[in-house]
mmJSON file of the N, C-alpha and C atoms, coordinates in Angstrom:
{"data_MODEL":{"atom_site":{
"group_PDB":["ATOM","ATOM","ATOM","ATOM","ATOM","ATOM","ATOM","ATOM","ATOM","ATOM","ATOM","ATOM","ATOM","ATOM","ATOM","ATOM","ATOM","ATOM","ATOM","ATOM","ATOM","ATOM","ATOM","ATOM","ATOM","ATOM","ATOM","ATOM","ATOM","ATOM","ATOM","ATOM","ATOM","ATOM","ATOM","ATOM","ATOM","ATOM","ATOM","ATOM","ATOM","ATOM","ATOM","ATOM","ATOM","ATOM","ATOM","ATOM","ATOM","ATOM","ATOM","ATOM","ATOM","ATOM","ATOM","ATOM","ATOM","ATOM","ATOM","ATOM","ATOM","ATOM","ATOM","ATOM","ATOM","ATOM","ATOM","ATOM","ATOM","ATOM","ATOM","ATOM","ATOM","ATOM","ATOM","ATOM","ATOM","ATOM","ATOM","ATOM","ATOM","ATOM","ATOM","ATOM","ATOM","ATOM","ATOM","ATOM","ATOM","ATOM","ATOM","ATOM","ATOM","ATOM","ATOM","ATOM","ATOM","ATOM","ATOM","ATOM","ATOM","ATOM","ATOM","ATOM","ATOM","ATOM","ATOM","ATOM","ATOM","ATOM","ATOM","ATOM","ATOM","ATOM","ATOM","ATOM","ATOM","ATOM","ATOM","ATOM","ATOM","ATOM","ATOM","ATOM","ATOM","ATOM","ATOM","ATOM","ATOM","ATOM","ATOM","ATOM","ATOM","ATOM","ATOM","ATOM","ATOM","ATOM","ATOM","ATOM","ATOM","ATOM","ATOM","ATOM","ATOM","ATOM","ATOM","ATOM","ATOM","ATOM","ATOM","ATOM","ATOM","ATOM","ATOM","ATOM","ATOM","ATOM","ATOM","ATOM","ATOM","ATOM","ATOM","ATOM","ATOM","ATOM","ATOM","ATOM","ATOM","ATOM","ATOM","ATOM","ATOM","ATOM","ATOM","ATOM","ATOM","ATOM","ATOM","ATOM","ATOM","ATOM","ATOM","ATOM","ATOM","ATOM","ATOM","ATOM","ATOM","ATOM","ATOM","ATOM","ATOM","ATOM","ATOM","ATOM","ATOM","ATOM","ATOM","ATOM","ATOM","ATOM","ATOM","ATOM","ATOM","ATOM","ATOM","ATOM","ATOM","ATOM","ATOM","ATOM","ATOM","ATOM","ATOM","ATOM"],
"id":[1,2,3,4,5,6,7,8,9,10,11,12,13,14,15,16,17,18,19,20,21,22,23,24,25,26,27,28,29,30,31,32,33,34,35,36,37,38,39,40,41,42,43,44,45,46,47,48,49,50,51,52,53,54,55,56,57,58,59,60,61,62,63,64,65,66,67,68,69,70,71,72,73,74,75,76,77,78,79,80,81,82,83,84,85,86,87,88,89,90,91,92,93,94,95,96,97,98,99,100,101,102,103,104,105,106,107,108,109,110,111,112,113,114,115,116,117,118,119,120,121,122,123,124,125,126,127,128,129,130,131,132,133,134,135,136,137,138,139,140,141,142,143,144,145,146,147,148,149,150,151,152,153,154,155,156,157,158,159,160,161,162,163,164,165,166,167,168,169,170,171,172,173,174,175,176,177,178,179,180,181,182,183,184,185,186,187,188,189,190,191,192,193,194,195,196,197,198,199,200,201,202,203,204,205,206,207,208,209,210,211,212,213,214,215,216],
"type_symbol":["N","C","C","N","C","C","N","C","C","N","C","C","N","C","C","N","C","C","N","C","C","N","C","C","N","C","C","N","C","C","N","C","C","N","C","C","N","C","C","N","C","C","N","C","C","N","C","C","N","C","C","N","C","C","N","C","C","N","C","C","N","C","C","N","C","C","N","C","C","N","C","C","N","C","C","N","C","C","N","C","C","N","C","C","N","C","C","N","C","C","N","C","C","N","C","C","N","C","C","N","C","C","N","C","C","N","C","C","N","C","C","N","C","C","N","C","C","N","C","C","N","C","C","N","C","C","N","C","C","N","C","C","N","C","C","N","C","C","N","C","C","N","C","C","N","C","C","N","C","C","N","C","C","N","C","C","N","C","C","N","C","C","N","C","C","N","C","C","N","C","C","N","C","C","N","C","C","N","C","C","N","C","C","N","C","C","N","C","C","N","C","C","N","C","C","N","C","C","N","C","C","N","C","C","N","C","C","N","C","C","N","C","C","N","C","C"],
"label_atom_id":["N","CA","C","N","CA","C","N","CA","C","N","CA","C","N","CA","C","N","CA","C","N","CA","C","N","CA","C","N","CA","C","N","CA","C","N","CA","C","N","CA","C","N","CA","C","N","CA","C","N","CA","C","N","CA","C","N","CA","C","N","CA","C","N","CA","C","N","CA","C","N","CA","C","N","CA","C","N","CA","C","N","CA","C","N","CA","C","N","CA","C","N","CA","C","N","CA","C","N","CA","C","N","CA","C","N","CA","C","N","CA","C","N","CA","C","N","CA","C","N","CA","C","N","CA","C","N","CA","C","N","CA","C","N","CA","C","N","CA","C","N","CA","C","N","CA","C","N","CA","C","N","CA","C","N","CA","C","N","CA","C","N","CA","C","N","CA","C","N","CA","C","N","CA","C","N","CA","C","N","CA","C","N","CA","C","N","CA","C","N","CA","C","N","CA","C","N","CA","C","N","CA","C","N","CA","C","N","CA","C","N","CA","C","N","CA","C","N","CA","C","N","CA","C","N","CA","C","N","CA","C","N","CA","C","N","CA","C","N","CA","C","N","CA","C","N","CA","C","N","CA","C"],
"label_alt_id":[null,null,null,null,null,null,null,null,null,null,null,null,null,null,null,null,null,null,null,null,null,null,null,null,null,null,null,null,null,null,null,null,null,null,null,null,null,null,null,null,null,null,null,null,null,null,null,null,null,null,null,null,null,null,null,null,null,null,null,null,null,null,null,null,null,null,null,null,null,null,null,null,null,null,null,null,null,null,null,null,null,null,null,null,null,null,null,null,null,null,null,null,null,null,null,null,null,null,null,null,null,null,null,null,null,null,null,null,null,null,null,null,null,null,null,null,null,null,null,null,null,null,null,null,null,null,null,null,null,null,null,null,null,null,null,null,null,null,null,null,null,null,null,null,null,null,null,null,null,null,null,null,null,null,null,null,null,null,null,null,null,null,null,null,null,null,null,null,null,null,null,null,null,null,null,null,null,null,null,null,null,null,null,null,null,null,null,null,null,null,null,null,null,null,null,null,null,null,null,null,null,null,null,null,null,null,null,null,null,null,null,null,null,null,null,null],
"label_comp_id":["UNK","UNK","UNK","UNK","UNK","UNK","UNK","UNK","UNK","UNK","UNK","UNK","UNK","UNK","UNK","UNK","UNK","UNK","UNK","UNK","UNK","UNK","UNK","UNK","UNK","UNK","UNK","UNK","UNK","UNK","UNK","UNK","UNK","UNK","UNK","UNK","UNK","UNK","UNK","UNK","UNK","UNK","UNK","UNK","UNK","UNK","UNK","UNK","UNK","UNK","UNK","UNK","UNK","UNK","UNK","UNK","UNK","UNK","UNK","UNK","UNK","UNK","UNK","UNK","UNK","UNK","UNK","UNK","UNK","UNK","UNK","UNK","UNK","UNK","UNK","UNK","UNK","UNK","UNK","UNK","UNK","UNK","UNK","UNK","UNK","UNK","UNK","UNK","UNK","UNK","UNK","UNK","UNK","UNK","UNK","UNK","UNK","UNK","UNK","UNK","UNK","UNK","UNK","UNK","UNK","UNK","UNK","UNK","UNK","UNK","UNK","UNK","UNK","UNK","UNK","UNK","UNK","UNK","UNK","UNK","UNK","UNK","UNK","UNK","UNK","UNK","UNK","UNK","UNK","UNK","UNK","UNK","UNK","UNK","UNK","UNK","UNK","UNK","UNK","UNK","UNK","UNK","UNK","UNK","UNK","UNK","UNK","UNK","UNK","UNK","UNK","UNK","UNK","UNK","UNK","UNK","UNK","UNK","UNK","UNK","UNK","UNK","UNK","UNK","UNK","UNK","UNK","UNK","UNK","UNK","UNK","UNK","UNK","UNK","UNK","UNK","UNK","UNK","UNK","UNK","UNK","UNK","UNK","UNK","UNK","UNK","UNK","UNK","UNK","UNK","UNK","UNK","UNK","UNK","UNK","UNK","UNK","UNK","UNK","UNK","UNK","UNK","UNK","UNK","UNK","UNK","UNK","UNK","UNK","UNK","UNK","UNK","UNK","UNK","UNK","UNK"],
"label_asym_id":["A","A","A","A","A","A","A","A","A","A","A","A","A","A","A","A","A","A","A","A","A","A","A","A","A","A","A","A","A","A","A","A","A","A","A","A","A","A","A","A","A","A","A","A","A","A","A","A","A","A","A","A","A","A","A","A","A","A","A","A","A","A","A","A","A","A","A","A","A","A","A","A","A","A","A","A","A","A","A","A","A","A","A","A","A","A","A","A","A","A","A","A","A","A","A","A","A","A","A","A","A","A","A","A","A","A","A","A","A","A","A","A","A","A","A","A","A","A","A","A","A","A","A","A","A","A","A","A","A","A","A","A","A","A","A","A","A","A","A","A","A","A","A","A","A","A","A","A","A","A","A","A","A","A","A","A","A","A","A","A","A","A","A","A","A","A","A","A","A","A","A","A","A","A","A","A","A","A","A","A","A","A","A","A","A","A","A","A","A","A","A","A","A","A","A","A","A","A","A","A","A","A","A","A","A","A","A","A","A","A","A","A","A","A","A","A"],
"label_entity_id":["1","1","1","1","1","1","1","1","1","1","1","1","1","1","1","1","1","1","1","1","1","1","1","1","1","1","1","1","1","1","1","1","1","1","1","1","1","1","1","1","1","1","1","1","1","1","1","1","1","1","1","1","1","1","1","1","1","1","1","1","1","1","1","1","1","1","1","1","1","1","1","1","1","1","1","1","1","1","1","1","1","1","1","1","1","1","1","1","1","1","1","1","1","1","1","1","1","1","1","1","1","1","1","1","1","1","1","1","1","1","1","1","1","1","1","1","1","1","1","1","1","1","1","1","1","1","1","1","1","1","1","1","1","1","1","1","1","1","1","1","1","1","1","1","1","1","1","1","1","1","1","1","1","1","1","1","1","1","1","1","1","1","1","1","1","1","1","1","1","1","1","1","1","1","1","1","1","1","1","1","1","1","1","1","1","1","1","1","1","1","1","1","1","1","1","1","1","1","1","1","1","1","1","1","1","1","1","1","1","1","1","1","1","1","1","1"],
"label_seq_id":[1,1,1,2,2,2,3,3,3,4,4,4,5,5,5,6,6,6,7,7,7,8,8,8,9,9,9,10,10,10,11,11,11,12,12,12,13,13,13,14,14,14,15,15,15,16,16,16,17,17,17,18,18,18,19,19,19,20,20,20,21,21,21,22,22,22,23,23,23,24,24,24,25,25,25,26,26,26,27,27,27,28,28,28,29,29,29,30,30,30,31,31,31,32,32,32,33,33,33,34,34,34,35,35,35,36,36,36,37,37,37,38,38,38,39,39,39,40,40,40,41,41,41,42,42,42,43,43,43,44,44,44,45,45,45,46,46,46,47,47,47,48,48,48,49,49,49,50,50,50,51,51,51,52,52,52,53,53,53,54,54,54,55,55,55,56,56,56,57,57,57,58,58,58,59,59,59,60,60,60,61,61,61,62,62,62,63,63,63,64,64,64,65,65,65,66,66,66,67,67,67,68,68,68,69,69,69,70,70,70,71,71,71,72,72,72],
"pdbx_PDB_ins_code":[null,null,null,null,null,null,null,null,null,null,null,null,null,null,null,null,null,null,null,null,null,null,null,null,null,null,null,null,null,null,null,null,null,null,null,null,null,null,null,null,null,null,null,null,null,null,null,null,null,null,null,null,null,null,null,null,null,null,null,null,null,null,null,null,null,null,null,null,null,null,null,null,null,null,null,null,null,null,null,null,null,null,null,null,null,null,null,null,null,null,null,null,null,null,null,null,null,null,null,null,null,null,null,null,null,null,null,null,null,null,null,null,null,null,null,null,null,null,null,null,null,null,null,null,null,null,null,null,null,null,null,null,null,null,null,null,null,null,null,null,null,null,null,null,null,null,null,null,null,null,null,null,null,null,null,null,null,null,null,null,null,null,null,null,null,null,null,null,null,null,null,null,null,null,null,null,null,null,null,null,null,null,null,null,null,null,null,null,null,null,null,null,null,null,null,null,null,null,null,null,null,null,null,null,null,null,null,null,null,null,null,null,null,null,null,null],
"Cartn_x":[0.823,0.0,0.881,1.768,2.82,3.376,3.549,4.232,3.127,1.889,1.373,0.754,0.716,0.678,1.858,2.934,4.184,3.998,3.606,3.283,2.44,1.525,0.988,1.508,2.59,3.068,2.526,2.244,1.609,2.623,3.586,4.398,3.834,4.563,3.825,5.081,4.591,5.358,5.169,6.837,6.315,6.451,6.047,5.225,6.128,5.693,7.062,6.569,6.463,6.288,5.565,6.634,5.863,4.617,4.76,3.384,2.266,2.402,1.359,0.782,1.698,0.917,0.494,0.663,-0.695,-1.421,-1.175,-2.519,-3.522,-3.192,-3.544,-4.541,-3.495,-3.993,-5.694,-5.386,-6.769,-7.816,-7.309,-8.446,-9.061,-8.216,-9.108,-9.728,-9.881,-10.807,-11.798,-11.87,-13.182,-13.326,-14.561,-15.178,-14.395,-12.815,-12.3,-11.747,-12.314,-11.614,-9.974,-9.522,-7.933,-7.04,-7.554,-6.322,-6.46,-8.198,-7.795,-7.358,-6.652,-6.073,-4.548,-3.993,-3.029,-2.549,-3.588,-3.575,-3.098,-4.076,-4.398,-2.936,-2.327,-1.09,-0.252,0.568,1.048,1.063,-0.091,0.139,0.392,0.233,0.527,1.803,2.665,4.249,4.794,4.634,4.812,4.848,3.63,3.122,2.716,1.663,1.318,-0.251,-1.133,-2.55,-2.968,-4.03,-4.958,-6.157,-6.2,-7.323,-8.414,-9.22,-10.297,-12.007,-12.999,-14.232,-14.891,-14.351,-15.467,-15.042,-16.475,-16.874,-16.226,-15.774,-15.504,-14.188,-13.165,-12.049,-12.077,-13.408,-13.87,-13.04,-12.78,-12.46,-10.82,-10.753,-8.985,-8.492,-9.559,-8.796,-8.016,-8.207,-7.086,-5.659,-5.581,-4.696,-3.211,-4.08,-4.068,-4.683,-4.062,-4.66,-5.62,-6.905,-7.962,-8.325,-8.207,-8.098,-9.331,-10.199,-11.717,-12.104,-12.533,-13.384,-14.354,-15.026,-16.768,-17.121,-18.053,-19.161,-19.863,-19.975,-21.29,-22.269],
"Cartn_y":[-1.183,0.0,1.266,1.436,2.547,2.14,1.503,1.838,2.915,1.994,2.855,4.006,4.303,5.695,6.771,6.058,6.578,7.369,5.862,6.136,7.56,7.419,8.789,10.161,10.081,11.462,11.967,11.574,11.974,12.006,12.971,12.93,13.358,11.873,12.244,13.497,14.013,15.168,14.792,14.578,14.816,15.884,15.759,16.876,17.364,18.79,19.281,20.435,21.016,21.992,23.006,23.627,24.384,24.338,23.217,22.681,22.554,21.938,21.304,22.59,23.784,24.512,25.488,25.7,26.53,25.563,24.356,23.77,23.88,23.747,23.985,25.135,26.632,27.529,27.73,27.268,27.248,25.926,25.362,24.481,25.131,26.266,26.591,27.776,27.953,29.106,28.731,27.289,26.4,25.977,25.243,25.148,23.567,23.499,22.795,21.561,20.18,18.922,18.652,18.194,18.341,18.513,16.931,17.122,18.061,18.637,19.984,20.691,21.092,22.217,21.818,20.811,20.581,20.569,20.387,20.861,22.202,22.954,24.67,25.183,24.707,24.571,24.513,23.336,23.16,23.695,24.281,25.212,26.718,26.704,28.094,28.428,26.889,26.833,27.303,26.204,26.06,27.729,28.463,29.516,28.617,27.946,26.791,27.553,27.035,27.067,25.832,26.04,24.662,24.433,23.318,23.187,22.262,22.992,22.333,22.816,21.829,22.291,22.531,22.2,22.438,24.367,23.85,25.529,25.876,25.19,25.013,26.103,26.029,27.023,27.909,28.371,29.865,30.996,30.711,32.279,32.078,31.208,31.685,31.603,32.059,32.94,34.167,34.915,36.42,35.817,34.798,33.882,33.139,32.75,31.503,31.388,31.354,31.177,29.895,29.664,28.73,28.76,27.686,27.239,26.04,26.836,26.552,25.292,24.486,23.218,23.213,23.011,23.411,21.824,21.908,21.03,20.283,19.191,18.624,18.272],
"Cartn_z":[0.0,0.0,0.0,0.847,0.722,-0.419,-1.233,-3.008,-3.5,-3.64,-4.192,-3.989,-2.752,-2.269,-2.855,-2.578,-3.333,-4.802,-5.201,-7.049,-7.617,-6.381,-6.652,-6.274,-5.585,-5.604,-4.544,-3.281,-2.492,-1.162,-0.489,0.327,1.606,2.595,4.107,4.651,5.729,6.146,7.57,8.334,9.531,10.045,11.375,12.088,13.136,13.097,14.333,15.046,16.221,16.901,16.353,15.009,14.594,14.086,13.488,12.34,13.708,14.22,15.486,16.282,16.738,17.686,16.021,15.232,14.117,13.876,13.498,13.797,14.521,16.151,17.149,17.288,16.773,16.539,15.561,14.822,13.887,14.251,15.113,15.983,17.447,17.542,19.236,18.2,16.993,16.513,15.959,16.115,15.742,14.213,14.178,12.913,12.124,12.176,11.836,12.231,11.667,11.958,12.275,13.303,13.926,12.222,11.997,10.558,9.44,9.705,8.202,8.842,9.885,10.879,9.999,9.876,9.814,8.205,7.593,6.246,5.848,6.773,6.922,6.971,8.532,8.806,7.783,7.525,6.175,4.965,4.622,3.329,3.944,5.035,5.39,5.645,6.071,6.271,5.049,4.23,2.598,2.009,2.214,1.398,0.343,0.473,-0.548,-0.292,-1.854,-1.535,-1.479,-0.251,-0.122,-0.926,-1.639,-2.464,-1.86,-1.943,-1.222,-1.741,-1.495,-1.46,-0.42,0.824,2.277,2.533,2.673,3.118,4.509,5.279,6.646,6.47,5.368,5.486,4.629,4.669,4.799,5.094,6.623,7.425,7.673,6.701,6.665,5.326,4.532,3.284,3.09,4.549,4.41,4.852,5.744,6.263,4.891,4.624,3.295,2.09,1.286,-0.447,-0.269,-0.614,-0.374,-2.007,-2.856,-3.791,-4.137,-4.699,-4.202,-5.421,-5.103,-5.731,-6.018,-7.486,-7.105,-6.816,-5.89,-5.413,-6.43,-6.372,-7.407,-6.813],
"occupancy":[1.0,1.0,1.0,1.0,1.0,1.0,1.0,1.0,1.0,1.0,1.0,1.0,1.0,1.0,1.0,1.0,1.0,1.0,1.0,1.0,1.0,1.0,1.0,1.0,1.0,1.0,1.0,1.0,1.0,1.0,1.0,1.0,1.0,1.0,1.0,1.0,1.0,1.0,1.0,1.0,1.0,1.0,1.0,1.0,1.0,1.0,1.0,1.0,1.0,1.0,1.0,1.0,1.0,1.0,1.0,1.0,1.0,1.0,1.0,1.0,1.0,1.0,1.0,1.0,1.0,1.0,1.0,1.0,1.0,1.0,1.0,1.0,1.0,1.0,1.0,1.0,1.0,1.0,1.0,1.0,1.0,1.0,1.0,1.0,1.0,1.0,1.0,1.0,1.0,1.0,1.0,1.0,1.0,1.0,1.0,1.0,1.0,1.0,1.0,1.0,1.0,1.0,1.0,1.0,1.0,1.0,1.0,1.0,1.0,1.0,1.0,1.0,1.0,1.0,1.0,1.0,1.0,1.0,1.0,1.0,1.0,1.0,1.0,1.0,1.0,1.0,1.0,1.0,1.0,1.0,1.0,1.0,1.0,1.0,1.0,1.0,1.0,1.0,1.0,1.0,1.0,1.0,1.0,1.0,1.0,1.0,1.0,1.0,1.0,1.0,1.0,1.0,1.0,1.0,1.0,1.0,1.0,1.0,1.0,1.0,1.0,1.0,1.0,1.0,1.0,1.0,1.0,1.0,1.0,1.0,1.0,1.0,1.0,1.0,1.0,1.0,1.0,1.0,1.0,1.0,1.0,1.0,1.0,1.0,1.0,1.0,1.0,1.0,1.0,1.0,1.0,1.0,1.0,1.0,1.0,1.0,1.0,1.0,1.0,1.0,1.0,1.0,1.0,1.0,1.0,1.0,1.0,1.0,1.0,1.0,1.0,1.0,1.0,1.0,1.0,1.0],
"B_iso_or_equiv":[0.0,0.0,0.0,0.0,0.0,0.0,0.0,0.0,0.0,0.0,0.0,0.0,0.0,0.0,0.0,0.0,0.0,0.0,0.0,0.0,0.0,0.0,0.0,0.0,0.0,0.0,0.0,0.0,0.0,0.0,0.0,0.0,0.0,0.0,0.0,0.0,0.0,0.0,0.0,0.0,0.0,0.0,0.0,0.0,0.0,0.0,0.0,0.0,0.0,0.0,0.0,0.0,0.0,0.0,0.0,0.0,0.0,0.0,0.0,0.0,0.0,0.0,0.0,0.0,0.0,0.0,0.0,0.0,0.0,0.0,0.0,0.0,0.0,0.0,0.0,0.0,0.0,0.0,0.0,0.0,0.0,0.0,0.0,0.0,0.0,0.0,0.0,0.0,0.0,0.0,0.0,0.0,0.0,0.0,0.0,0.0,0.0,0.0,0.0,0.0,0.0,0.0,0.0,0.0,0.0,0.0,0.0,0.0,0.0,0.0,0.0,0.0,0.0,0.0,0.0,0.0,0.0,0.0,0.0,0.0,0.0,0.0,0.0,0.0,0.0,0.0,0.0,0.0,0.0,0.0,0.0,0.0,0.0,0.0,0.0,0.0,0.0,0.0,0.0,0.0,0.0,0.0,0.0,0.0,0.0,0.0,0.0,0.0,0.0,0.0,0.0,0.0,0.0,0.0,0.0,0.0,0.0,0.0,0.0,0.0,0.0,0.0,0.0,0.0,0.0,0.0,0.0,0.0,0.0,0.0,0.0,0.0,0.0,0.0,0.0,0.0,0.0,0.0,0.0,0.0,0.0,0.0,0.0,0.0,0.0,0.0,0.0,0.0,0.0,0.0,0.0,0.0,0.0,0.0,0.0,0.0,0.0,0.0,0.0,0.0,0.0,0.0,0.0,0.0,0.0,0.0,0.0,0.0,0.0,0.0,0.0,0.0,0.0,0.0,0.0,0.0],
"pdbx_formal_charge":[null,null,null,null,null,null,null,null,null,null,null,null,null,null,null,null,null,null,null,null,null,null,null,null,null,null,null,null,null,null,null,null,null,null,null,null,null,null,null,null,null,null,null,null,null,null,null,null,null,null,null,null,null,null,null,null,null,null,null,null,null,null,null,null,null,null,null,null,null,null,null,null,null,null,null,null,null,null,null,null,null,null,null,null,null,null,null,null,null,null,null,null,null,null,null,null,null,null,null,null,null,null,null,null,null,null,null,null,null,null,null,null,null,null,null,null,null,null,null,null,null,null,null,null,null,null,null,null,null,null,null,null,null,null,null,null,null,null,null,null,null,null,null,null,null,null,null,null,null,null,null,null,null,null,null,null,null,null,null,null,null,null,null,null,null,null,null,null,null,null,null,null,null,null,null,null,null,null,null,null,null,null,null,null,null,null,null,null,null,null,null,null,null,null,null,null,null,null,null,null,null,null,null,null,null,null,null,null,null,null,null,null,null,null,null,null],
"auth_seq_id":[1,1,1,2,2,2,3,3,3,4,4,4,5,5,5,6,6,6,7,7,7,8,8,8,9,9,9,10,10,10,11,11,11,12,12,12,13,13,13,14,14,14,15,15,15,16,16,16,17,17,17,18,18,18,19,19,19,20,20,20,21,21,21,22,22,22,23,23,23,24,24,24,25,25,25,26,26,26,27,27,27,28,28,28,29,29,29,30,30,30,31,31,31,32,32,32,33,33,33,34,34,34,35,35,35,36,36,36,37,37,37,38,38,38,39,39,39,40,40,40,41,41,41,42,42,42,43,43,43,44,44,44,45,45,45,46,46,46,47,47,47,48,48,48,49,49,49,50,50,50,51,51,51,52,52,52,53,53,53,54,54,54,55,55,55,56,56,56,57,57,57,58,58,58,59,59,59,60,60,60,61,61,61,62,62,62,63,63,63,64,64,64,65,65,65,66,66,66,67,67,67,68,68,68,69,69,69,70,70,70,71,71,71,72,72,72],
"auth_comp_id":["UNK","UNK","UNK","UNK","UNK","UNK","UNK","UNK","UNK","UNK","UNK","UNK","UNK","UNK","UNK","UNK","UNK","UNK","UNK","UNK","UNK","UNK","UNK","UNK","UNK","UNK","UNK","UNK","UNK","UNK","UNK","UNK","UNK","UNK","UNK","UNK","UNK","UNK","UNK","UNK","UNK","UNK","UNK","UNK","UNK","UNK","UNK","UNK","UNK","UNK","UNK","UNK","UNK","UNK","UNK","UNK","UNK","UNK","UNK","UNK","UNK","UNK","UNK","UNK","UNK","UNK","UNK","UNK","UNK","UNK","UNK","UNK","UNK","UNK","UNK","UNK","UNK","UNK","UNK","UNK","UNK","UNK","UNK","UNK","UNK","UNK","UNK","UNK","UNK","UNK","UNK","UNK","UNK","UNK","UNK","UNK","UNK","UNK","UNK","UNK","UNK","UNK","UNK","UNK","UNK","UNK","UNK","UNK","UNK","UNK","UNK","UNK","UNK","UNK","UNK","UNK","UNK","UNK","UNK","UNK","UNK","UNK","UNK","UNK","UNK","UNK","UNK","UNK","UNK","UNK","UNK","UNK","UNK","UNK","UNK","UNK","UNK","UNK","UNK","UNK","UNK","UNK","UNK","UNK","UNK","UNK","UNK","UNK","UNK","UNK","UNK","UNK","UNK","UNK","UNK","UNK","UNK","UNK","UNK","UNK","UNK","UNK","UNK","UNK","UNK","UNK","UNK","UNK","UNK","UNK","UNK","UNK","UNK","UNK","UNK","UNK","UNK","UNK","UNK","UNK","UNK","UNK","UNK","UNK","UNK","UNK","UNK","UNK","UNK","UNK","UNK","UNK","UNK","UNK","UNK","UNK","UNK","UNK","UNK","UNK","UNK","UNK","UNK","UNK","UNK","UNK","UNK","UNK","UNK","UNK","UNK","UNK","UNK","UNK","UNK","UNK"],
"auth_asym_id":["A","A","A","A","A","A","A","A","A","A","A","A","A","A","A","A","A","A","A","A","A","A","A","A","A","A","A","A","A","A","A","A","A","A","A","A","A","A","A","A","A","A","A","A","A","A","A","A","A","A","A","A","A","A","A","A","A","A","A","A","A","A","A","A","A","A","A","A","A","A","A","A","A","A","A","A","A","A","A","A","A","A","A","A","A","A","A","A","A","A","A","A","A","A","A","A","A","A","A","A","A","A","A","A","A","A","A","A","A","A","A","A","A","A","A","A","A","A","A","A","A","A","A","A","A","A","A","A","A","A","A","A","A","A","A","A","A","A","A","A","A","A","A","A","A","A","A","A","A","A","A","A","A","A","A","A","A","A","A","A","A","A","A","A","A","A","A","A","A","A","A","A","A","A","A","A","A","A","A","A","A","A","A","A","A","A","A","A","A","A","A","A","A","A","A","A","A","A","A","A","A","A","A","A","A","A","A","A","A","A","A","A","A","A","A","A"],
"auth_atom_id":["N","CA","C","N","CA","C","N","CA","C","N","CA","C","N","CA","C","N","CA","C","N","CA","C","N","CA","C","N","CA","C","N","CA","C","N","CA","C","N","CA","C","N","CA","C","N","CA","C","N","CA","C","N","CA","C","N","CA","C","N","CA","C","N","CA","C","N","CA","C","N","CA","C","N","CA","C","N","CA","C","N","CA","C","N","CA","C","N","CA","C","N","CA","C","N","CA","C","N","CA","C","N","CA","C","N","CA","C","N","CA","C","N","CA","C","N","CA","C","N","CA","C","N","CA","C","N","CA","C","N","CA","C","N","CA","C","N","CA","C","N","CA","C","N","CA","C","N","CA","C","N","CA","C","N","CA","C","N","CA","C","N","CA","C","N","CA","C","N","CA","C","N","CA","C","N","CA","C","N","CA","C","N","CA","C","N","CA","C","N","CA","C","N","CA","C","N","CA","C","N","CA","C","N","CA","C","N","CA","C","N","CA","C","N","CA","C","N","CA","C","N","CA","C","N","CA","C","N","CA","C","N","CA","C","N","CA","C","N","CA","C","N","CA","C","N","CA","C","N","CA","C"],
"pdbx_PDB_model_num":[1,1,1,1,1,1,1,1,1,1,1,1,1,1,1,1,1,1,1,1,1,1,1,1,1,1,1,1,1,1,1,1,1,1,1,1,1,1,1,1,1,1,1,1,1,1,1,1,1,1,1,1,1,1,1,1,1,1,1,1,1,1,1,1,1,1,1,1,1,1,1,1,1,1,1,1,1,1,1,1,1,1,1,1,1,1,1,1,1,1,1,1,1,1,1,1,1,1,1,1,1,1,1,1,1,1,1,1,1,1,1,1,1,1,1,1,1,1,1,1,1,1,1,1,1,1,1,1,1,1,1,1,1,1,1,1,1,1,1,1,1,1,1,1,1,1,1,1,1,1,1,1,1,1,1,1,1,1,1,1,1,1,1,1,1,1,1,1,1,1,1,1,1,1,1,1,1,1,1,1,1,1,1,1,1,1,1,1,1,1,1,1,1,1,1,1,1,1,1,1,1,1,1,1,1,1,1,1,1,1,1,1,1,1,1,1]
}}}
């Protein structure tokens, strides 16, 4: 299963202080599931945009580039 996780280009990242307390951060401001905190996190390390369709990371588009999905 990790090959083909591999195959796809999909890299795990571990996790470190910094990453964990902004996570943290955008979980005591609600609304968000632990690991999309850590998503949130992560592209915000990066200066990466998060692509996503949940409406849930809304209120951290002045934050973070939110790279919107339409819904079907």
């Amino acid at each position: 299963m990790v090959k083909e996780i591999r195959e796809l280009g999909i890299e795990a990242v571990a996790v470190d202080w910094a990453l964990a307390r902004q996570a943290a951060r955008y979980k005591a401001r609600g609304g968000l599931a632990y690991a999309d905190c850590f998503a949130a996190a992560l592209a915000s390390a990066w200066n990466a945009p998060l692509v996503t369709s949940d409406p849930d990371f809304k209120f951290l588009e002045k934050e973070i580039e939110v790279r919107w999905l339409r819904r079907r």
